[in-house]
Backbone bond lengths (Angstrom), bond angles and torsions (degrees), N, CA, C in turn:
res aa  C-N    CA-C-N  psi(-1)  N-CA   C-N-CA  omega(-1)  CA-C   N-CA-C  phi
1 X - - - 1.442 - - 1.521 108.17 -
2 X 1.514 115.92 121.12 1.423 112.18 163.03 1.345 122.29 -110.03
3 X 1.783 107.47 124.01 1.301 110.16 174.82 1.314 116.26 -99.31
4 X 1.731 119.71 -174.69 1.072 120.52 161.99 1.477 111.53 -130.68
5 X 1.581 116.54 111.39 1.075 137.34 -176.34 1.743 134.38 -96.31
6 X 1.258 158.07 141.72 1.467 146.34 -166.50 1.474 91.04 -84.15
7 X 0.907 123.68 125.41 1.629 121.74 129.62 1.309 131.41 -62.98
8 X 1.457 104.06 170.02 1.442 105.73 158.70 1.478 141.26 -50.32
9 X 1.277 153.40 78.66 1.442 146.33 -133.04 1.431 113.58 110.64
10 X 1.247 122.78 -14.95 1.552 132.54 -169.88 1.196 120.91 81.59
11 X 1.412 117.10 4.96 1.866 132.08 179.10 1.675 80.29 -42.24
12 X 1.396 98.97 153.61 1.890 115.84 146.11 1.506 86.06 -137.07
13 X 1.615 87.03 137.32 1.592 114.23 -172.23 1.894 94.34 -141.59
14 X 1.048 108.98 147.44 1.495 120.51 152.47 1.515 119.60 -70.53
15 X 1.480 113.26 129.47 1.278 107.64 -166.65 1.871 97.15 -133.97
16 X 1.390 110.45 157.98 1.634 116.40 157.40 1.702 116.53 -99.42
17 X 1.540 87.79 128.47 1.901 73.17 170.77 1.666 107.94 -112.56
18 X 0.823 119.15 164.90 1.136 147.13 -165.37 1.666 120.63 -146.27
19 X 1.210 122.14 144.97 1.756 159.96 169.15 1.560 112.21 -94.16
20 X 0.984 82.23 126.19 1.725 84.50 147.26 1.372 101.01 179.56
21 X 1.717 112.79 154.95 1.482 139.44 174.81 2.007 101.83 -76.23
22 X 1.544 90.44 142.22 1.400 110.25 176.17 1.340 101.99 -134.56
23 X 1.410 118.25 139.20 1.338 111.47 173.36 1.494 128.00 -79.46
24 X 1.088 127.21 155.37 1.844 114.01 -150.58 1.306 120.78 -81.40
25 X 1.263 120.52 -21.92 1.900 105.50 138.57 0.888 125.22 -62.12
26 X 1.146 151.10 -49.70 2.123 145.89 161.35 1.336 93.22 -37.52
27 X 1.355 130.92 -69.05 1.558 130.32 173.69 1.754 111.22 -7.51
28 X 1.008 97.14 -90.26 1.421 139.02 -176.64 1.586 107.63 -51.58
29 X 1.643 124.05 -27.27 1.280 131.01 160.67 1.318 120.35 -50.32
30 X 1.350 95.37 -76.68 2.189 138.24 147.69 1.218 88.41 18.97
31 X 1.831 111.23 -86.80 1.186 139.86 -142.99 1.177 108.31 -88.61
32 X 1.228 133.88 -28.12 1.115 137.47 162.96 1.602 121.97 -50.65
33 X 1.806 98.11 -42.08 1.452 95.90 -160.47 1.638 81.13 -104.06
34 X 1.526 151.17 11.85 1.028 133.01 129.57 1.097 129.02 -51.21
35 X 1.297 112.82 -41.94 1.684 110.40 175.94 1.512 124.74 -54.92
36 X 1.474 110.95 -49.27 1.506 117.82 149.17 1.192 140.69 -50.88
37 X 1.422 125.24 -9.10 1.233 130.35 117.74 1.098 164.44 36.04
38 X 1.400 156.63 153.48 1.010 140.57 170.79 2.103 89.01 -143.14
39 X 0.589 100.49 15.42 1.693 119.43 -158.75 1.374 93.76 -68.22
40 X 1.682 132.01 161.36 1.535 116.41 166.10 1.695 104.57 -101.56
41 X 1.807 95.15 -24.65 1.809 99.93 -165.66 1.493 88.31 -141.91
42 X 1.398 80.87 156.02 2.140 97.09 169.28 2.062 110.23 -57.01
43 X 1.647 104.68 -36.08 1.449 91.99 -173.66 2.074 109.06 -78.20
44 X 1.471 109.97 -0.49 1.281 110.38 170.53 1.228 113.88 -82.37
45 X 0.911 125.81 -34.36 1.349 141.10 -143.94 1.875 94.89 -101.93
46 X 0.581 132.39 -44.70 1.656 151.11 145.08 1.773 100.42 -39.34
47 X 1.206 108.57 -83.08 1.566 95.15 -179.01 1.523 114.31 -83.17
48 X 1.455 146.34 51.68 0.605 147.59 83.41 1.651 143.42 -42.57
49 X 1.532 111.95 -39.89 1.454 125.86 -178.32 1.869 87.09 -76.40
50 X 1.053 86.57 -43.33 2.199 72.97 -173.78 1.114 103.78 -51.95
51 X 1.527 123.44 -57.80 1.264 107.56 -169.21 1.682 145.94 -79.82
52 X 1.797 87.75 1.19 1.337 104.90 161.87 1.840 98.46 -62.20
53 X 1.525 108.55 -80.63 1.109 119.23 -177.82 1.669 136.81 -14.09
54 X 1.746 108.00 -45.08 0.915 119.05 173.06 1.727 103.32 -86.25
55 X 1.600 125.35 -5.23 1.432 97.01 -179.41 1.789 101.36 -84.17
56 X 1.445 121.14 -20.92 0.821 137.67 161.72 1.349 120.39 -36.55
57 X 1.379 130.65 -63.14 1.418 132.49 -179.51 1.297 109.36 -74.18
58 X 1.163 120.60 -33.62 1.694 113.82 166.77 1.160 111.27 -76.21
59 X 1.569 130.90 -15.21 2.144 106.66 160.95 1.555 90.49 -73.95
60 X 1.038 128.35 -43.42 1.682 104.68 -152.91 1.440 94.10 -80.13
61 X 1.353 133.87 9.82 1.680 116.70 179.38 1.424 93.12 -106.77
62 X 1.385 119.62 2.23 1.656 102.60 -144.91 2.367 75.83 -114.43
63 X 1.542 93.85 -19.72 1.739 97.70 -173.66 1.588 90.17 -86.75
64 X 1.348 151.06 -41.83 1.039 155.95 -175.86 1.313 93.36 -49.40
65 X 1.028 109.24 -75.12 1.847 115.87 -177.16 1.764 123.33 -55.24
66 X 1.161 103.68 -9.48 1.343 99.32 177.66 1.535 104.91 -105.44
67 X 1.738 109.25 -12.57 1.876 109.33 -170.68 1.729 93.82 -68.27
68 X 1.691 99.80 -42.17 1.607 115.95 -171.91 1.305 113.89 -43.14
69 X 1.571 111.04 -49.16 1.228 116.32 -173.74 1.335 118.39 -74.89
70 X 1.201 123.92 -37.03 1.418 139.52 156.34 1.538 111.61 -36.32
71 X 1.529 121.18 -84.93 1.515 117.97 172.12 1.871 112.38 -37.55
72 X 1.311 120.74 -67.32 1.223 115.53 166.74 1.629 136.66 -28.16
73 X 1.179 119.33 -55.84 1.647 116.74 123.68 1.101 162.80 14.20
74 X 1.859 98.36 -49.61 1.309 108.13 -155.61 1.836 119.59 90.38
75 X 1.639 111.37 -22.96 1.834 75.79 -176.72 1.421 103.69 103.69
76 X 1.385 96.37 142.46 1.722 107.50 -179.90 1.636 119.32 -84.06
77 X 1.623 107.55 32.10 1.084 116.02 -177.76 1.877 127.94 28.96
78 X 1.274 99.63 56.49 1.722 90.88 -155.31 1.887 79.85 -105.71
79 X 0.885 143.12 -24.55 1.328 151.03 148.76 1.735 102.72 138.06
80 X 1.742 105.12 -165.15 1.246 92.39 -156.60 1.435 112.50 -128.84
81 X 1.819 117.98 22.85 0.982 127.74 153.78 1.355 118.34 -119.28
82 X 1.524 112.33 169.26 1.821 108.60 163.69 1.096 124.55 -32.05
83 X 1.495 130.71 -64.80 1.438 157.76 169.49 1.735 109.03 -42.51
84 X 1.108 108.02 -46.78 1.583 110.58 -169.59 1.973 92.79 -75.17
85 X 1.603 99.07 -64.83 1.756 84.91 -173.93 1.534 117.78 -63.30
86 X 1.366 142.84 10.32 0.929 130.21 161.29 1.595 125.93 -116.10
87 X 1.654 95.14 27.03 1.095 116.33 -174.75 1.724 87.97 -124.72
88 X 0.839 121.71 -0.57 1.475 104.56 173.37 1.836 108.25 -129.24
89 X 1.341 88.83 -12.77 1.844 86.82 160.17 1.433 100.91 -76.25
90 X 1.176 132.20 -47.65 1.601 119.73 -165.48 1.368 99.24 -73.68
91 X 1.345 136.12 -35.17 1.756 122.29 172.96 1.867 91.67 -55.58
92 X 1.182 110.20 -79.94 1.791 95.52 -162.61 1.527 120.82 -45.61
93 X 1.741 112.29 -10.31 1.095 115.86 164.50 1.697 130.09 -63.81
94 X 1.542 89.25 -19.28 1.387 108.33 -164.85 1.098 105.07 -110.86
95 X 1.406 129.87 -15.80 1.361 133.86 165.20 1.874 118.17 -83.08
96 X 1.029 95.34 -16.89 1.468 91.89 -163.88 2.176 92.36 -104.07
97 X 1.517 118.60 -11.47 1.418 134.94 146.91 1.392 114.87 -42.12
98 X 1.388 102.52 -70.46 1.435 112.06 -169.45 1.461 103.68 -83.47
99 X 0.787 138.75 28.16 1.539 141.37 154.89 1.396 125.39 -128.85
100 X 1.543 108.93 -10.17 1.171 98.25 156.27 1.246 147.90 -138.37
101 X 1.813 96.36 -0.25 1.496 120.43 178.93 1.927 100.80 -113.69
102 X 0.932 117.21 -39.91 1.457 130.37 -164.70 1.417 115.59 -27.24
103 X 1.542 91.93 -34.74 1.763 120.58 -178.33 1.540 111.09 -57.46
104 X 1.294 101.87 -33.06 1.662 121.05 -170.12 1.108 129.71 -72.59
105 X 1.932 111.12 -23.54 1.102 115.77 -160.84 1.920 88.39 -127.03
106 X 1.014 114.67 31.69 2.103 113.38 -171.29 1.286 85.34 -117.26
């Protein structure tokens, strides 16, 4: 079913509504932690948690996709023992010194 509903701001947007069963402790959670709230209604307060939720699955799809791209790559080249990566954090330590404080102390 598509309605057309006000939002917040006075947008009119096309929206889907939707049902669904909760079992009556989750129920009773719901509403509880709506009340605590800042929520005006249970169906805000509900699509609000979705849309936390979904901003949620899009960082971890959006970090998935960047680990991918990373390994694919090759890797953040930081090397491949203890000794090597903290031997190349202190060079970029020392590079990113001399480019931007170095000036400060001549």
């Amino acid at each position: 079913m598509c309605l057309m509903e006000i939002w917040e701001g006075g947008d009119r947007m096309a929206v889907k509504q939707i049902s669904f069963t909760l079992p009556e402790e989750l129920y009773e959670e719901v509403v509880k932690a709506k009340e605590e709230s800042n929520a005006l209604s249970l169906a805000q307060f509900i699509r609000q948690i979705v849309l936390e939720k979904l901003d949620e699955w899009r960082w971890e799809r959006n970090l998935a996709e960047l680990q991918r791209e990373v390994r694919e790559s090759g890797g953040l080249e930081l090397g491949e023992t203890k000794e090597e990566v903290i031997e190349r954090l202190r060079e970029t330590r020392r590079q990113i010194f001399e480019t931007e404080y170095a000036h400060l102390y001549r």
